[in-house]
N, C-alpha and C positions, 0 to 999 in steps of 0.2 A: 519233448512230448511226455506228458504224465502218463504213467500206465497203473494197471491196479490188480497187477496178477497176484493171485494168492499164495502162501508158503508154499502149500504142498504143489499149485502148479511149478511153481519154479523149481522143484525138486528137478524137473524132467532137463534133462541138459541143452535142447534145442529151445524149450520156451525161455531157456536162462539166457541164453546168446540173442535169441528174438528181442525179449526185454530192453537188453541193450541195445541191440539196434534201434528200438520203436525209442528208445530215449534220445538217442541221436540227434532223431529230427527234430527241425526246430520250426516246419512248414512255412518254410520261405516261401515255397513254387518254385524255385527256380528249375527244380526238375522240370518243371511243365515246358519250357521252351524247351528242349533236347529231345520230348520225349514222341518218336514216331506216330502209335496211336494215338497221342494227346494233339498233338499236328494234322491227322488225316481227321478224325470223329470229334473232337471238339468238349469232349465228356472229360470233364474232372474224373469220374471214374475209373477213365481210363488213361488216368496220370500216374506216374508212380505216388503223387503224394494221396490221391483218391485209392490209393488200392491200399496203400499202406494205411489206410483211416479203417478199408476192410476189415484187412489183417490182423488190425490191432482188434477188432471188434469180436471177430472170429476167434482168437485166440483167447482172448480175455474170457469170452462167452464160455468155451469151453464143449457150446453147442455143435453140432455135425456141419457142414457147409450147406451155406446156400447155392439156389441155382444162379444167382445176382453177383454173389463174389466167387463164384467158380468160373462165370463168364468173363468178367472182367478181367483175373487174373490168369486165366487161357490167353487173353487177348494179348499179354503180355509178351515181346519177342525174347526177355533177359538181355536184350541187345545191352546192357549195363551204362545205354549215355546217361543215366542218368547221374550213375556213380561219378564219373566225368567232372557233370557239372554240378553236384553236389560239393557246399561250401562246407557242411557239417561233418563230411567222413563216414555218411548212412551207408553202411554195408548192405545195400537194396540186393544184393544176390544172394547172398547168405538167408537173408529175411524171404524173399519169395521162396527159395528153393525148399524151405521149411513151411511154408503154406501149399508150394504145392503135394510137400507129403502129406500134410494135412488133409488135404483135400482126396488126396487120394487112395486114406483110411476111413474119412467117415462121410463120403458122397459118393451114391450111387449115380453112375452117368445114363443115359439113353443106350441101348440095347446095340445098336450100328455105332454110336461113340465106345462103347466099351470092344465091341470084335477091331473097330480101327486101329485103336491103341496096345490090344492086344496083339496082333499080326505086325505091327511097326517094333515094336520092343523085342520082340521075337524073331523079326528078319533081317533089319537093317542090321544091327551089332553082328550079323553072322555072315562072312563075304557067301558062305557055300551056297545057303539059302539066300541071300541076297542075289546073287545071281541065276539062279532060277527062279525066280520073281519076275527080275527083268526081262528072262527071255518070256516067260510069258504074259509079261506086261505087252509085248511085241503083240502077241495073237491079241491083246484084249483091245487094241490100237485098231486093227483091223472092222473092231465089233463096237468101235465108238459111239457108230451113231442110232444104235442100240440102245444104247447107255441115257438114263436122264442126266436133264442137265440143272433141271430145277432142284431147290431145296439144297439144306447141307450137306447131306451123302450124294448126288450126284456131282457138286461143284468138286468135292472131293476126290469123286473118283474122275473124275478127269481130269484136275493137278495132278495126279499121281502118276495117269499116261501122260500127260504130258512133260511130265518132269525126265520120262521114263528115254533112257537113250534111243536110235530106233538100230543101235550095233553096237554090241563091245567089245571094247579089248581083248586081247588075249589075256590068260592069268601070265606074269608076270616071275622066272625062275627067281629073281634077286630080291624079291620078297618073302622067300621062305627061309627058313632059321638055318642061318649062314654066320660064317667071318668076312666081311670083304677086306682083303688085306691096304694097308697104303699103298701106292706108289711111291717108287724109292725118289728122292730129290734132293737137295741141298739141305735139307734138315736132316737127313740121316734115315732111320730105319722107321721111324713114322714121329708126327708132331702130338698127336694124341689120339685118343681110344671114346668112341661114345656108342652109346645104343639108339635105334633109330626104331621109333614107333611107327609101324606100317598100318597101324588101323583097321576100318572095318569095310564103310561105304567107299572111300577111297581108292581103297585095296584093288575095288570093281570096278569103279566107273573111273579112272585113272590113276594106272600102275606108272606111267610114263612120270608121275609126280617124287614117287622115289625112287626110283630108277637115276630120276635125273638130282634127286639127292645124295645116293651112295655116288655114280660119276665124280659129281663134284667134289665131294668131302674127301674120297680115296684120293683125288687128284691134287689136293691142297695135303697128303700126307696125312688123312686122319682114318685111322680104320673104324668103319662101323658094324658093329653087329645087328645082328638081326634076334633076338632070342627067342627061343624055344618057351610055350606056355602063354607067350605075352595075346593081348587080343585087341577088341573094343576099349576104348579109355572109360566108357561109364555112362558118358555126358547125356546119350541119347535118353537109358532110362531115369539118372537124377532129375533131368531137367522135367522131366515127366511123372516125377512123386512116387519113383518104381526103386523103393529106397534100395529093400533088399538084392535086387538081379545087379543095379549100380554098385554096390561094394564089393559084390562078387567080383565084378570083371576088376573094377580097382585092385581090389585082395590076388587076381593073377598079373598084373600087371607090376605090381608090388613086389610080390616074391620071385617074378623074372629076372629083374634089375636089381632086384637087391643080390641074386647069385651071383650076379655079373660082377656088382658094385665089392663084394665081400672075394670074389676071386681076383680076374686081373685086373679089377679097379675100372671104373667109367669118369671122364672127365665130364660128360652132359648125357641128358636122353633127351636125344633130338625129334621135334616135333613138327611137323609140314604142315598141319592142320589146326588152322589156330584154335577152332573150337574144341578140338579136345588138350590143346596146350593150355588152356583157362582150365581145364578138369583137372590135367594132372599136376599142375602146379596147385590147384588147391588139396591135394591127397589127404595134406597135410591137418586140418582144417577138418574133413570127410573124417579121418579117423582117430581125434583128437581123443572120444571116449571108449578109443578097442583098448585090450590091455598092451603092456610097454613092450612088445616089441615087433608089431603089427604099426603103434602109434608112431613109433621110432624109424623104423622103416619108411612109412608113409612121408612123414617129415623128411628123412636122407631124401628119397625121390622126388618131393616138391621142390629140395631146394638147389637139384640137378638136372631139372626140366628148364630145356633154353626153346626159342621159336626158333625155327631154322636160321633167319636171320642176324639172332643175337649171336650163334656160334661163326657164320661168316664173318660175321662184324669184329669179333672176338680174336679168328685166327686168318685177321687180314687178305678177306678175298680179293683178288683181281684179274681181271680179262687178258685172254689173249689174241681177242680179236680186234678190228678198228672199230666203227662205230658205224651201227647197220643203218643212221640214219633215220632211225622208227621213234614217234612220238608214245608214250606210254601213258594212259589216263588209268592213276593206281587207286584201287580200289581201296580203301583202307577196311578191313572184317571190322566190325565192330566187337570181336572176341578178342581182337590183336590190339587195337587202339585203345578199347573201353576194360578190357577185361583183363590184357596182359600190360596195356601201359604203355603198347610198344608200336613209337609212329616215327621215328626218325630215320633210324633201320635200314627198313626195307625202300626206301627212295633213298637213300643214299648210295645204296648197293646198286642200283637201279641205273641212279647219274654218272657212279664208278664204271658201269659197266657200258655206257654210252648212251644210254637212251635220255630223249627230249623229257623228263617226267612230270605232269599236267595233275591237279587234282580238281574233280567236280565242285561247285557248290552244294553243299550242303553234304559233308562229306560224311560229317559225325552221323548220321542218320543212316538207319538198317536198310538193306535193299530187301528184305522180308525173307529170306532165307530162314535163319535161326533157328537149325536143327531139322525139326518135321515141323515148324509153324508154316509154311506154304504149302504142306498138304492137311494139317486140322484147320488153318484158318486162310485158306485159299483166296480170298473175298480179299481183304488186307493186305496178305502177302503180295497179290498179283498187284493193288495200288501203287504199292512200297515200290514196285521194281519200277514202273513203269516211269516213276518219277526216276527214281534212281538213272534209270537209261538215258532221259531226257536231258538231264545236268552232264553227264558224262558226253552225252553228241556233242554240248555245248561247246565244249573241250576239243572239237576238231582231232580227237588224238587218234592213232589207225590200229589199235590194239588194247584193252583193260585187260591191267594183271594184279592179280589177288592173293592172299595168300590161306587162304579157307577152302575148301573144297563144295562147299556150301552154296558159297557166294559164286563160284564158277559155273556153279550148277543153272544157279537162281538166273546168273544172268545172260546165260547162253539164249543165241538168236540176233542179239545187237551186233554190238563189234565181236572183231574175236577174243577169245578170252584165254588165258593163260595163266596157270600157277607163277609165280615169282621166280621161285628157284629153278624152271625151267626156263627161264631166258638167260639167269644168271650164267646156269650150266654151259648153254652154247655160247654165250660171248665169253666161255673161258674152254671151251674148245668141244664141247660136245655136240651132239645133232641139234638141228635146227627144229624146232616146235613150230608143229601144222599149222597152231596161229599166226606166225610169223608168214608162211605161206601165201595165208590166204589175208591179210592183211595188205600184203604190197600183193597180192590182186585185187583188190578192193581200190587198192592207189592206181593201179594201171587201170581199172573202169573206168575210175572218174578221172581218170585224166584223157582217156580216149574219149568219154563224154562231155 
């Protein structure tokens, strides 16, 4: 693709990376088959290659954003199939994520768009205030029918209770900044040492996720840390053009592991949530123009970020139980498949571990999670799943497990659902997951029916 930026805009280091990208493409289309909003609406515009015709236009321009390519490129999930299925190597994540700060330096949004995004950025990255949201998400549950339902702020505020749990967890002792030592075993005094990013929304609405990560990883002889300072991975405000609060949490997240990395050394920092395992593995990238030893750092950390699955994969997990006989319809994140690369993995761990494992049709396709996209574009989101769940029944399977927290979210209500590394956990000797439960009562329904 031709572009016609001028000297001094390329001075700026993100239109210089843009550039490159915007030349990349070579407007096959072939993003257009892969791409969810291009599948549901039918609008070129809302193809990756239509938004990138945007992008290019808006950038080149130089002009503030429109209300046209601010819509479009909202509509966007980053679900990244389309990087996937792009022939040419168009870094389409890199390119939006730089439109949306674009966008969200020189467009003013709607008065109720701007308080939404501002309370989202503000609460989710922070479990404290994440969790007093929730509980009183619970009272605003009560006062539903209160609530409009017409138009985009009411459709919103009713994704938002209904996303909202209606009981949580307890907070969680093994998520605060600890050592969890190995277990002593046939390798000796431990097989290795990693930090384990506990997160933010996770943290609240299922601790049982690394809980059943430290279990496992101490069990297989690896000590994990937990560190002091670390937080949010970023993703929620980058992905949202909230440049500066994103490098911030990056910038602590950084200097945690890095004390770790420069004391008793980290062999990974292990990630359970694929959507901020695409963040931190791009650190790298995010702070290319800090000076050298911010940039340096960032890079060490990207290039010691594993998915929980690669580090099982890595240091030979296996079960010690028999085989519970349960079908498993796995959900592939599209942060894990499209964004980190990584699809053989986590079904392989899966088969290791005993289970039947089934994948839907249309797999590559987002179930409309993607961050906060199902509570600003609820309309969409709620399509995405519903298909999503449709292809999954197909599958006869009596459990989906995922390895996003996102997507467990999104797609609670169908079958049961389950993080990964909690199934993994008990078919190598830890508790059994609720899902598992009420799965084989689902089996004994329909079998007594």
């Amino acid at each position: 693709m031709q572009t016609n930026f001028t000297a001094e805009q390329l001075k700026d280091p993100d239109t210089r990376v843009s550039n490159t990208i915007l030349r990349t493409c070579v407007h096959c289309g072939f993003c257009t088959a892969t791409c969810p909003t291009f599948a549901l609406l039918g609008d070129e515009l809302d193809s990756p290659r239509g938004r990138i015709y945007l992008i290019k236009d808006m950038l080149e321009s130089g002009r503030p954003a429109t209300e046209e390519v601010v819509r479009h490129v909202d509509r966007c999930l980053s679900c990244l199939s389309c990087m996937t299925t792009c022939p040419s190597g168009v870094n389409y994540m890199h390119l939006v994520d730089h439109a949306r700060r674009y966008i969200e330096e020189t467009y003013t949004r709607p008065l109720p768009e701007r308080a939404l995004r501002w309370v989202l950025a503000r609460v989710l990255p922070h479990p404290g205030r994440f969790r007093l949201a929730l509980r009183a998400a619970r009272f605003g549950k009560s006062l539903r029918g209160l609530l409009p339902r017409r138009g985009t702020t009411g459709q919103r505020l009713h994704a938002m209770l209904d996303l909202a749990p209606d009981a949580l967890p307890p907070e969680s002792p093994a998520q605060a900044p600890q050592v969890h030592r190995a277990a002593e075993g046939p390798w000796g005094e431990r097989r290795g040492r990693v930090a384990l990013l506990t997160g933010c929304a996770q943290k609240v609405l299922a601790p049982s996720i690394n809980e059943a990560t430290i279990r496992l990883l101490t069990r297989m002889g690896i000590e994990v840390v937990v560190t002091a300072g670390q937080g949010c991975c970023g993703a929620l405000t980058h992905h949202m053009g909230q440049h500066d609060p994103a490098m911030a949490a990056a910038r602590a997240n950084i200097a945690a592991w890095s004390a770790e990395i420069e004391g008793e050394g980290l062999d990974a920092i292990v990630v359970n949530a694929s959507g901020c395992g695409t963040t931190v593995k791009d650190y790298g990238f995010m702070f290319r123009d800090e000076p050298a030893p911010w940039r340096d750092r960032a890079v060490e950390v990207s290039a010691r970020a594993l998915d929980i699955s690669e580090v099982l994969t890595r240091f030979d997990y296996a079960p010690s139980r028999e085989s519970p006989g349960l079908v498993v319809a796995y959900h592939a994140a599209c942060s894990l498949q499209h964004g980190q690369k990584i699809t053989a993995e986590p079904k392989a761990l899966l088969r290791t571990a005993g289970f039947t494992v089934k994948e839907a049709a249309e797999s590559h396709l987002c179930c409309g999670s993607a961050g906060v996209y199902n509570i600003v574009q609820p309309e969409i989101a709620g399509r995405l799943r519903e298909r999503k769940l449709e292809n999954i029944a197909r599958t006869r399977a009596d459990l989906i497990a995922a390895g996003n927290i996102g997507c467990l979210t999104q797609l609670a209500g169908g079958l049961p659902v389950v993080h990964t590394v909690e199934l993994l956990d008990w078919m190598a000797g830890g508790p059994e997951p609720p899902a598992v439960g009420a799965a084989r009562a689902r089996q004994g329904a329909g079998a007594a029916a």
